[in-house]
C-alpha positions in Angstrom: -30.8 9.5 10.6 -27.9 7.3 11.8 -28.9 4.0 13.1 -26.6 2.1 15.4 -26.4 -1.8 14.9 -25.3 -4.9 16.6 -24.7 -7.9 14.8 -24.9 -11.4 16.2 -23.2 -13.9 14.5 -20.7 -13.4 11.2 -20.5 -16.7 9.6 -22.3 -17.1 5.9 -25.1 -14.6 6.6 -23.7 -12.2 9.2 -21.0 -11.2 6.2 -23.9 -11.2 3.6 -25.6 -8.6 5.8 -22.2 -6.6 6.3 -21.6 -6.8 2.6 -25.1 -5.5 2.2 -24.7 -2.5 4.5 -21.2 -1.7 2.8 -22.3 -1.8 -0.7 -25.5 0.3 -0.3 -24.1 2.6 1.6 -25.1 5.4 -0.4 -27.8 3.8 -1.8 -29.9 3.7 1.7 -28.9 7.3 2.6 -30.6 8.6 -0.7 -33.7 6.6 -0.4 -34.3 6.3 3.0 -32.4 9.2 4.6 -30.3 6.4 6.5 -26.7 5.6 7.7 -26.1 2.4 9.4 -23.3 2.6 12.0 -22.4 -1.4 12.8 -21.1 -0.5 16.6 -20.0 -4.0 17.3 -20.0 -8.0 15.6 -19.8 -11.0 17.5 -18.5 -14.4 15.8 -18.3 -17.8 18.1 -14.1 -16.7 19.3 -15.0 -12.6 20.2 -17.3 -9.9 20.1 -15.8 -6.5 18.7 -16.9 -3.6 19.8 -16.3 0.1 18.8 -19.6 2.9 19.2 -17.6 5.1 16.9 -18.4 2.3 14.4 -16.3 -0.8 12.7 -15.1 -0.9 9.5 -17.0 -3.4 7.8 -14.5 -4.1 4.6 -12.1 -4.5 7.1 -13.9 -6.7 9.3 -14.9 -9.3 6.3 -11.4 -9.2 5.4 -10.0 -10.6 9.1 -12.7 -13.3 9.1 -12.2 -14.5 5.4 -8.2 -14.4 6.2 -8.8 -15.4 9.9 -11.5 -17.7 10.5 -12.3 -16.0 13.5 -12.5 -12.0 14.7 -10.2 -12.7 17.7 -7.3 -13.1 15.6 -7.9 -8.8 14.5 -5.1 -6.4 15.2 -4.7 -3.8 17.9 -7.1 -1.6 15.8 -10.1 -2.5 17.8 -10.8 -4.1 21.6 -11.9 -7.6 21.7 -14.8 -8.7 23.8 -15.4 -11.9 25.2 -19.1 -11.1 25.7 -22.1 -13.9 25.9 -24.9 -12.9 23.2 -27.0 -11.6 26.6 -24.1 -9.3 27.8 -24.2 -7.7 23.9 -27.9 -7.0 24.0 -27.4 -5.8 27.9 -24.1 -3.8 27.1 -23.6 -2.3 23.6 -25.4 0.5 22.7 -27.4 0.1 19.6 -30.7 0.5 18.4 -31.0 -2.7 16.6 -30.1 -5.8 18.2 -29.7 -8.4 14.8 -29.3 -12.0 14.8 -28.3 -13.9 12.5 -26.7 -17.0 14.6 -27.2 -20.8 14.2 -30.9 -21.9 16.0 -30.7 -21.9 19.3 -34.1 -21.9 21.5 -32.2 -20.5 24.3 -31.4 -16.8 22.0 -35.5 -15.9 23.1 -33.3 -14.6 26.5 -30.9 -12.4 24.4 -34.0 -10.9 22.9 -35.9 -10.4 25.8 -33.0 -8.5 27.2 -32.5 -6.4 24.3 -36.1 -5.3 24.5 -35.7 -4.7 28.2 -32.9 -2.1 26.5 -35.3 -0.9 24.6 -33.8 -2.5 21.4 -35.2 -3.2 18.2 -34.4 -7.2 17.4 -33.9 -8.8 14.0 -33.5 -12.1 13.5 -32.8 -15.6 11.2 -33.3 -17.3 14.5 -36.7 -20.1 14.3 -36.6 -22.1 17.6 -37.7 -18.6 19.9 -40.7 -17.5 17.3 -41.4 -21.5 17.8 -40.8 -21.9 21.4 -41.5 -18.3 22.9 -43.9 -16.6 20.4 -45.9 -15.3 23.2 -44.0 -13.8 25.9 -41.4 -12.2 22.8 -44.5 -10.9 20.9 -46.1 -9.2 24.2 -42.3 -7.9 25.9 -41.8 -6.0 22.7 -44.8 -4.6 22.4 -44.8 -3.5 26.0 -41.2 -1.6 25.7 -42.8 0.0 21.6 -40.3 -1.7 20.0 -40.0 -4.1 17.1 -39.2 -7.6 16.1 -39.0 -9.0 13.2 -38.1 -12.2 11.8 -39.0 -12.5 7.5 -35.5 -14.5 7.4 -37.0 -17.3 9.2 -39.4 -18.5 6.7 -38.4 -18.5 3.1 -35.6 -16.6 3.2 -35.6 -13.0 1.3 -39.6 -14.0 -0.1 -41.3 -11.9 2.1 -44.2 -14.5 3.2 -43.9 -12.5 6.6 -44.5 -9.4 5.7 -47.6 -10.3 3.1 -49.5 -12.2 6.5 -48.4 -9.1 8.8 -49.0 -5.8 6.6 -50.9 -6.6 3.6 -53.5 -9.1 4.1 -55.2 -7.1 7.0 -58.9 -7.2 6.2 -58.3 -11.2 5.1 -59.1 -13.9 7.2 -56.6 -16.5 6.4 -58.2 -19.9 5.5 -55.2 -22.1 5.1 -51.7 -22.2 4.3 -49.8 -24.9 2.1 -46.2 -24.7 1.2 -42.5 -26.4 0.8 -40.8 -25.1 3.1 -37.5 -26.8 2.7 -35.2 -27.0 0.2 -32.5 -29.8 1.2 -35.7 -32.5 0.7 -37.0 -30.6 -1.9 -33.4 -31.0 -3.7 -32.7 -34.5 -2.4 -36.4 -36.1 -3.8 -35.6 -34.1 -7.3 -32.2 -35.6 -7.6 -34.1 -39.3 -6.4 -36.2 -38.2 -9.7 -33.1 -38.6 -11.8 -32.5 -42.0 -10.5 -29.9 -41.5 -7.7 -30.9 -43.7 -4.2 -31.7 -41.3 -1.0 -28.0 -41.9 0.3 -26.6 -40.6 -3.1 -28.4 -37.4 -3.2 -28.3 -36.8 0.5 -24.4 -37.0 -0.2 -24.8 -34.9 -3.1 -26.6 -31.7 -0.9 -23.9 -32.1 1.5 -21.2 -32.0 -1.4 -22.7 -28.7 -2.1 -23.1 -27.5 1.0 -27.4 -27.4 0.5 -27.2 -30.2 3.8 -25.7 -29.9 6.6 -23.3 -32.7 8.1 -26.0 -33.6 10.5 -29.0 -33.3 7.7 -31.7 -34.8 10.7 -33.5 -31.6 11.4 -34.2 -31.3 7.5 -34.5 -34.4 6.6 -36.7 -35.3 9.8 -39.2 -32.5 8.7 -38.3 -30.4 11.6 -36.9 -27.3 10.0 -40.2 -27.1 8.2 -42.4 -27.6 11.1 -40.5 -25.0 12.6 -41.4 -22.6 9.6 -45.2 -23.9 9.1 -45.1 -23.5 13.1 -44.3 -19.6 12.5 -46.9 -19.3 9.8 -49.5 -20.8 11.8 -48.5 -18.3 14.9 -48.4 -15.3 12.4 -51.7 -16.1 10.4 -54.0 -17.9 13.5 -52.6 -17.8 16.9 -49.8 -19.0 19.0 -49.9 -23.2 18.8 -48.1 -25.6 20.9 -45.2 -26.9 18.9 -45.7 -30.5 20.9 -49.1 -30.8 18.9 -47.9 -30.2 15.5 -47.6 -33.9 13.2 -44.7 -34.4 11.5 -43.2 -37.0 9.1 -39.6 -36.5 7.1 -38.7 -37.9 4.0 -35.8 -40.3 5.5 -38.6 -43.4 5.0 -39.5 -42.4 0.9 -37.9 -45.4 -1.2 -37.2 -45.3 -4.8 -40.5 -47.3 -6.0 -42.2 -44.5 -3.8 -40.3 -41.8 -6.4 -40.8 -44.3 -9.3 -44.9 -44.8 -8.7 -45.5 -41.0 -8.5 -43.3 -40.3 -11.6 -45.4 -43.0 -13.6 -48.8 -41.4 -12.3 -47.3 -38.0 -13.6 -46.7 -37.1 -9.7 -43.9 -36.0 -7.7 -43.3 -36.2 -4.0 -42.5 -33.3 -1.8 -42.4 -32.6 1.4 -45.6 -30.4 2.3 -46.3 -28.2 5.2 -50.3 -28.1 5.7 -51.5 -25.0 8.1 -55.0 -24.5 9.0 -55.9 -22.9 12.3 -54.9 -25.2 15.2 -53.7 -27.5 12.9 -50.1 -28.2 11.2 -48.8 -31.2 10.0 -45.5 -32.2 7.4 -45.1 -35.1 5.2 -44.2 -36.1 1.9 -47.1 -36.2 -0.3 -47.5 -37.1 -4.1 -48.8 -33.8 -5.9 -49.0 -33.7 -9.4 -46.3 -32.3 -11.3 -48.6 -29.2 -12.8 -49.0 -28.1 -9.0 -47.8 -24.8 -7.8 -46.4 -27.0 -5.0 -44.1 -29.1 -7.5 -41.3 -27.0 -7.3 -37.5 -27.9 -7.7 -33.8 -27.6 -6.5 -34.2 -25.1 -3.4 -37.0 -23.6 -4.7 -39.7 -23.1 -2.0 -43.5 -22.2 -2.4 -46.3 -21.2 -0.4 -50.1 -20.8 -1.5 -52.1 -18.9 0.7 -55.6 -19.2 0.6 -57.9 -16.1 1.9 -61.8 -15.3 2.3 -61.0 -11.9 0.1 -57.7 -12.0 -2.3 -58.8 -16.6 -2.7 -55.4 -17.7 -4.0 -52.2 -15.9 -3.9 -48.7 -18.5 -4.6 -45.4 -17.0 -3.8 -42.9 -18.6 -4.9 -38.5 -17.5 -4.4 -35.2 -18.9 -2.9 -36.1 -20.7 0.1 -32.4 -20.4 1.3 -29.0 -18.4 -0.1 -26.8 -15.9 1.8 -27.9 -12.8 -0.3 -31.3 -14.1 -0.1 -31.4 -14.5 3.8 -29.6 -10.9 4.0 -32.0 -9.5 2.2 -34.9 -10.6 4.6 -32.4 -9.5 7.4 -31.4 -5.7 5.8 -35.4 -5.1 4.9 -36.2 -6.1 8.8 -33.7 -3.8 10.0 -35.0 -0.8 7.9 -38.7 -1.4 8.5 -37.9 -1.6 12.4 -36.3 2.3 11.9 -37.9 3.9 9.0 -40.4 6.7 9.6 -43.5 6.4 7.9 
């Protein structure tokens, strides 16, 4: 079966996903009787477009040469399409995602289901914002959208509340949901201050240049925020409590290493309730992971306890989520 794709966004992740779809080629034709035609990419310069279908080795080699696809050859026609005109204008089955957040992208998916498009995405701020009206539009039009990318990267923490906890009424949901604190409050562990190891993540590129919306707890509200929409119901961002770990000092680190403690920061779900802070955990805790490790321990009426624990971030990681989304959205059971 040949499955036409558009992909949204080819910075880190967009390329993981093309490399993904190049190397397993074969690979997904044998198992699932699939062939992935990418029919157009869009970067921040240019969208290219071709339904015949773009060479994907060629196309990672113009943006790691490049920078950008508007500087490619005469090969292919460039665009200069809005995300909204691509889910509106190129053909595809699957509409996929994969841009910085932006709360605004729920429109770009509500068009593409209006297409009657499948939509994947790593995009948080729409599940956040617009769980509701997305949720119900693509159910109205029978198609999907999925999203595993958004919450703990490739560990599928999605998929387990979705498809295989179906006779289990959730009880509560605790987890570390991001890894730039989770690294920045190890490496305070070793003795560095807060400005040295937020300098360090950034250094290696595991904070951004503007770290707030990690370090501010955001991110992981957003995530817990997802969880709690998945699991419960839909809940008002606005009500969800939420502290960062920009105010944890060294004696903080120092007191909960001499008590045998860390501190992480700790996403708490219960239904219609969420909150993030840093708490002190002990170190023999499921919770006390390290580096960019993230956890989650689900608790449940029937299965009690169930910790799963991966990469919380990582381009192969993320394009995993992305290329299992994809084939879940077009696979016949």
């Amino acid at each position: 079966m040949l499955i036409s794709l558009s992909l949204l966004g080819f910075g880190n992740v967009g390329r993981g996903v093309a490399q993904v779809l190049l190397e397993k080629k074969e690979w997904f034709r044998r198992k699932y009787g699939l062939e992935f035609r990418v029919v157009s990419i869009s970067d921040s310069s240019a969208t290219i477009w071709d339904e015949s279908g773009i060479d994907l080795m060629e196309a990672l080699e113009v943006k790691k040469t490049f920078g950008s696809l508007s500087y490619w050859g005469d090969e292919y026609s460039i665009y200069h399409l809005s995300p909204i005109d691509v889910a509106r204008k190129v053909e595809s089955d699957v509409f996929i995602d994969v841009t910085p957040a932006n709360p605004e992208a729920y429109k770009w998916y509500m068009e593409a289901f209006r297409m009657g498009r499948h939509v994947v995405t790593s995009n948080k701020p729409p599940l956040v914002f617009h769980y509701v009206e997305l949720i119900q539009e693509a159910a109205m039009r029978g198609v999907n959208y999925r999203f595993e990318a958004t919450v703990m990267a490739g560990t599928p923490i999605i998929t387990l509340l979705q498809e295989s906890l179906l006779g289990d009424e959730v009880d509560s949901i605790e987890g570390v949901f991001n890894g730039t604190t989770t690294f920045i409050l190890s490496e305070m562990e070793k003795g560095l201050t807060f400005d040295e190891a937020l300098k360090k993540a950034q250094a290696l590129g595991i904070a951004e240049a503007n770290p707030d919306v990690d370090i501010k707890g955001f991110d992981a509200a957003y995530k817990a925020t997802i969880l709690h929409n998945v699991a419960f119901e839909p809940m008002s961002f606005k009500k969800v409590e939420i502290r960062g770990i920009d105010d944890v000092s060294p004696e903080d680190i120092k007191r909960a290493k001499a008590q045998g403690n860390v501190i992480r920061l700790v996403a708490k779900i219960e239904k219609k309730r969420v909150s993030v802070e840093p708490v002190e955990i002990p170190k023999t805790s499921p919770l006390a992971v390290y580096g960019t490790s993230n956890v989650a321990v689900i608790k449940s009426d029937l299965m009690g306890e169930i910790v799963l624990r991966g990469a919380g971030a990582g381009v192969k990681e993320t394009a995993s989520a992305v290329v299992s989304d994809i084939i879940k959205c077009v696979k016949r059971e």
